[in-house]
C-alpha positions as CSV (number, residue, x, y, z in Angstrom):
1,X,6.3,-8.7,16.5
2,X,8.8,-6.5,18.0
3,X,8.8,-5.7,21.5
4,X,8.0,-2.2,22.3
5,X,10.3,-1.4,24.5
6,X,13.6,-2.1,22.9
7,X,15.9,0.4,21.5
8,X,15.2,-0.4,17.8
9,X,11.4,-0.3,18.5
10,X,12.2,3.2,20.3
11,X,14.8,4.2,17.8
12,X,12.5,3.8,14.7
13,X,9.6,5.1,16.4
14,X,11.4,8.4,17.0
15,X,12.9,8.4,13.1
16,X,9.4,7.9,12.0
17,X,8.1,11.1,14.1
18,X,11.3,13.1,13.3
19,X,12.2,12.7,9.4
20,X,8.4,12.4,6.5
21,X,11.0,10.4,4.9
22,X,11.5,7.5,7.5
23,X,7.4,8.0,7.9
24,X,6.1,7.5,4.6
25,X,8.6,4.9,3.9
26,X,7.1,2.7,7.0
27,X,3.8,3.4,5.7
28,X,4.3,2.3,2.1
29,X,7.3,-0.3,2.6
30,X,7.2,-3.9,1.2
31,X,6.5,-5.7,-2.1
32,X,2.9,-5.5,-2.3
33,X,1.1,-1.9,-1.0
34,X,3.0,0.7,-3.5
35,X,1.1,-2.3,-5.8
36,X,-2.1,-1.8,-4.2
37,X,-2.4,1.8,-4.1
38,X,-1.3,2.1,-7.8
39,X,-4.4,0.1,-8.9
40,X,-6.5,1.3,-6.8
41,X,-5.4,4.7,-8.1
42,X,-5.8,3.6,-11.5
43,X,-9.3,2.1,-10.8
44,X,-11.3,3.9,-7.9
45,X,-12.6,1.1,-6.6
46,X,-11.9,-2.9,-7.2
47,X,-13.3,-5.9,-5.1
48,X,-11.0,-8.2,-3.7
49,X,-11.2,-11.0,-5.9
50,X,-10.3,-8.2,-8.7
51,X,-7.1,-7.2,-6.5
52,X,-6.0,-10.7,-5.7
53,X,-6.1,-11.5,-9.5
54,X,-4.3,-8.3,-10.9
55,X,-1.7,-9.1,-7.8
56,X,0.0,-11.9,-9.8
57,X,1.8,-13.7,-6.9
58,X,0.4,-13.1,-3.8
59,X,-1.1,-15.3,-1.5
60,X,-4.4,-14.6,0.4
61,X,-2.8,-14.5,3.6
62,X,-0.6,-12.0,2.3
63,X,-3.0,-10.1,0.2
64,X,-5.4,-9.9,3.4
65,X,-2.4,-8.2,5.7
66,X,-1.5,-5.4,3.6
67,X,-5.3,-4.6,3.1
68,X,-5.8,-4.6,6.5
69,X,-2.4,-2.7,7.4
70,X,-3.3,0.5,4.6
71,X,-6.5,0.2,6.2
72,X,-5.3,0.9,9.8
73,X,-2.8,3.7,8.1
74,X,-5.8,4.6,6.6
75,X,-5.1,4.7,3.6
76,X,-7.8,2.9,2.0
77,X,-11.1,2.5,2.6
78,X,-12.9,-0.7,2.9
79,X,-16.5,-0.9,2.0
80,X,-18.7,-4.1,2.7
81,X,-22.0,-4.8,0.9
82,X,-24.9,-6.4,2.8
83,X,-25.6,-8.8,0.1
84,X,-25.5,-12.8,-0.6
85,X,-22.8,-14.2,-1.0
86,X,-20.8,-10.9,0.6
87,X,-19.4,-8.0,-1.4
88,X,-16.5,-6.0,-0.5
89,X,-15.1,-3.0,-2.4
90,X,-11.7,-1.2,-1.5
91,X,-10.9,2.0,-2.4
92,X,-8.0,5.1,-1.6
93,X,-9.4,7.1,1.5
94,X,-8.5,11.0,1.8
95,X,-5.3,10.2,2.8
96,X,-4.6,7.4,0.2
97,X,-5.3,9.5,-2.7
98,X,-2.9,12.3,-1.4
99,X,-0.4,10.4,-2.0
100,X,-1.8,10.3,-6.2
101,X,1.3,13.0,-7.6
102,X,3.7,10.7,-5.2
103,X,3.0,7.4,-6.7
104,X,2.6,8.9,-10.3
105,X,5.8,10.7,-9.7
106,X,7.8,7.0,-8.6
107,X,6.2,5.5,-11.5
108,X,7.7,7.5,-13.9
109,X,11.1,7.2,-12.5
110,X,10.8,3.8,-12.2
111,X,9.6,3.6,-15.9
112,X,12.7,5.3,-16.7
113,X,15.0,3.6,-14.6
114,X,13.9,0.1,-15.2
115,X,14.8,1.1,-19.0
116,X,18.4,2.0,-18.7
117,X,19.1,-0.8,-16.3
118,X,17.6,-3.4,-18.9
119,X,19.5,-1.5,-21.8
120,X,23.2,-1.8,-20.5
């Protein structure tokens, strides 16, 4: 937890509010949420069992954090059923699924990319 007073707190807080760039790379940064949003894209809606087993990898400490965190960005939307034994559903929110022609867009390049790398 940074403190939010010091100069890099400040400094990256300003970025974020200045340049969409520096923004929507805090909001999608780290190994697992580009993952999350992708399949969730894909899919409409998957339970989190059906996340944590397509998420080959991750623990359920992890897994749990960046739900919650696109949550609070909201991104996606988390839906709990009243049921036994308890059923929860996520799915992209408004926001989340703005970001559809984004993700597509990465996916392709990284399709591409990935390719030549491998190839020389």
């Amino acid at each position: 937890m940074r403190k939010t007073t010091s100069t890099n707190t400040i400094n990256k807080e300003q970025l974020e509010a200045n340049c969409g760039i520096a923004y929507t790379n805090s909001i999608l940064s780290g190994r697992w949420k580009l993952s999350i949003l992708a399949f969730l894209l894909d899919e409409k809606k998957l339970r989190y069992s059906e996340l944590r087993n397509r998420l080959t990898g991750i623990s359920e400490r992890m897994l749990i954090a960046k739900l919650k965190e696109l949550q609070a960005d909201d991104l996606i939307n988390r839906i709990s059923h009243p049921e036994v034994p308890p059923r929860v559903e996520y799915e992209l929110s408004e926001k989340g699924k703005s970001l559809e022609s984004i993700l597509i867009q990465m996916a392709k390049w990284g399709t591409k990319n990935a390719t030549k790398n491998r190839n020389t």
